[in-house]
C-alpha positions in Angstrom: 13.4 -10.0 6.8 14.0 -6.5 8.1 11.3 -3.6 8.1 13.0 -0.1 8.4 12.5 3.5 7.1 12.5 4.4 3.7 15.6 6.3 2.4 15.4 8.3 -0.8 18.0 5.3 -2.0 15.6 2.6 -1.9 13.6 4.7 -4.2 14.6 2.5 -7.6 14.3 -0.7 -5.6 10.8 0.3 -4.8 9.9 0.9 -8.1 11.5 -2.7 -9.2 9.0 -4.6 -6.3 6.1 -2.5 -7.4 6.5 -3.6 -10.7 6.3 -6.6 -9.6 3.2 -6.2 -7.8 1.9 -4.3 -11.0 2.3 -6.9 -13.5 1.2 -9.6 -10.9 -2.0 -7.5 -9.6 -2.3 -4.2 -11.5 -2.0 -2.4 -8.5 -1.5 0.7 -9.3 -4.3 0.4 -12.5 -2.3 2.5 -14.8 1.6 2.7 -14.3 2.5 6.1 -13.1 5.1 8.4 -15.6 7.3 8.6 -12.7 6.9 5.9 -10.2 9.1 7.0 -7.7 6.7 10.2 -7.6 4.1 8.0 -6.5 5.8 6.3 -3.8 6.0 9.9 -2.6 2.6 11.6 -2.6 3.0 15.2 -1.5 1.0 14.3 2.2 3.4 11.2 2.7 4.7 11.7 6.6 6.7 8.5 6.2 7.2 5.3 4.6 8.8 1.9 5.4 10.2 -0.8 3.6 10.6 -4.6 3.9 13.9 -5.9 2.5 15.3 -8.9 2.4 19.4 -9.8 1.2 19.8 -7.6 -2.0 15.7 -7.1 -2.6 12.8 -4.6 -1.5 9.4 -6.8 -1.1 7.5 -4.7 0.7 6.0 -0.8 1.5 4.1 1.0 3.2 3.9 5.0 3.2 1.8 6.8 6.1 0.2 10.6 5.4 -0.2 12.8 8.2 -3.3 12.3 9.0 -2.8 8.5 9.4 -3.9 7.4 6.1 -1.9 4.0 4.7 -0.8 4.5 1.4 1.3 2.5 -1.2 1.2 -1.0 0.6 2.6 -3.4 -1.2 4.1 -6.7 -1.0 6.0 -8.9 -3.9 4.2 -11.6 -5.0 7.2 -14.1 -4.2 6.8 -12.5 -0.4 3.5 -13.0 0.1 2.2 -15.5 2.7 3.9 -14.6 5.9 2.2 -12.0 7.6 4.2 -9.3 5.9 1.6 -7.0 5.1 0.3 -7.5 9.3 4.2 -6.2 9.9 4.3 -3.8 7.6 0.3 -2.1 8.9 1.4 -2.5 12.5 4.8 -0.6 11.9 2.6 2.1 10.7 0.0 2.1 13.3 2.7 2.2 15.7 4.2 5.1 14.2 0.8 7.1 14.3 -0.1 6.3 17.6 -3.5 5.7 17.6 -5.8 3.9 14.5 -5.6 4.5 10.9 -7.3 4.9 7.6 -6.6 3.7 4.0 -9.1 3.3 0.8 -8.8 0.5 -1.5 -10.2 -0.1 -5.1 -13.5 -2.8 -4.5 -10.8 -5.0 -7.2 -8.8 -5.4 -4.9 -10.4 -8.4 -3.9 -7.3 -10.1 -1.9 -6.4 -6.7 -0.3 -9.9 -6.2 0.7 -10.4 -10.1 2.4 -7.5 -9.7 4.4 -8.2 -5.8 5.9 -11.7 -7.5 6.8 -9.9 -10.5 8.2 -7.7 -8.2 10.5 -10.9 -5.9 11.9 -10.8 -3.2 9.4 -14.1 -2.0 9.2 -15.4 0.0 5.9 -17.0 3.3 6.8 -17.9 4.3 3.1 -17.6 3.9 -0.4 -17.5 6.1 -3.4 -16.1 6.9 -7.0 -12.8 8.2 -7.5 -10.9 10.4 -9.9 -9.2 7.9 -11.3 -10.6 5.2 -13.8 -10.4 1.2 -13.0 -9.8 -1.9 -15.4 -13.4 -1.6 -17.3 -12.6 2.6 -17.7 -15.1 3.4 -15.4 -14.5 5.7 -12.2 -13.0 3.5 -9.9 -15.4 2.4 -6.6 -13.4 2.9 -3.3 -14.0 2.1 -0.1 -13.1 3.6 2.9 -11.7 1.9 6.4 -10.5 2.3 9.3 -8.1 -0.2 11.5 -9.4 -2.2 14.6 
């Protein structure tokens, strides 16, 4: 398993692992009109990937002020510590401790940021609408 920078070519194997992840987790909620687009938020400083022989199964994207977004592993992945790799790649990118919000469903992704040290620094509603239709309740954390 090999954990390197993003290329815009990886972009369609992205999208195949995070629909993956979507049908397996329903993370993202809704799938985006144009997935790739949301690999790619406008504040994305970088992102890496996980890959394995002929296969993305893993992401991460970091903003510029040292936010995680889109992390992702495959379901078939899962297990290993990926995720750990993946966070500490981008921790060691920004230098310093980071931030990332995650939907209160997200019961899995939420145990093991608590297991790691994360610590949640807030909660509120976002924009965007969870499984029951209702503003989504996110929390707020920051790494160890």
């Amino acid at each position: 398993m090999t954990i390197r920078p993003r290329t815009p070519q990886d972009l369609p194997a992205c999208v195949d692992a995070l629909a993956q992840v979507q049908a397996a987790d329903r993370y993202p909620v809704d799938w985006p009109d144009d997935p790739g687009g949301w690999l790619t938020p406008e504040d994305l400083a970088a992102a890496w990937i996980a890959v394995e022989p002929g296969a993305v199964v893993g992401h991460v994207g970091l903003t510029g002020d040292g936010e995680v977004v889109r992390l992702f592993v495959t379901p078939a992945a899962r297990g290993g510590g990926l995720a750990a790799r993946l966070l500490e790649t981008a921790r060691t990118a920004a230098g310093g401790p980071l931030k990332l919000q995650v939907s209160s469903e997200g019961k899995a992704a939420i145990a093991f940021y608590e297991r790691a040290g994360w610590r949640r620094i807030g909660s509120d509603r976002a924009t965007w609408l969870n499984a029951a239709g209702e503003p989504a309740l996110v929390h707020h954390y920051v790494s160890p």
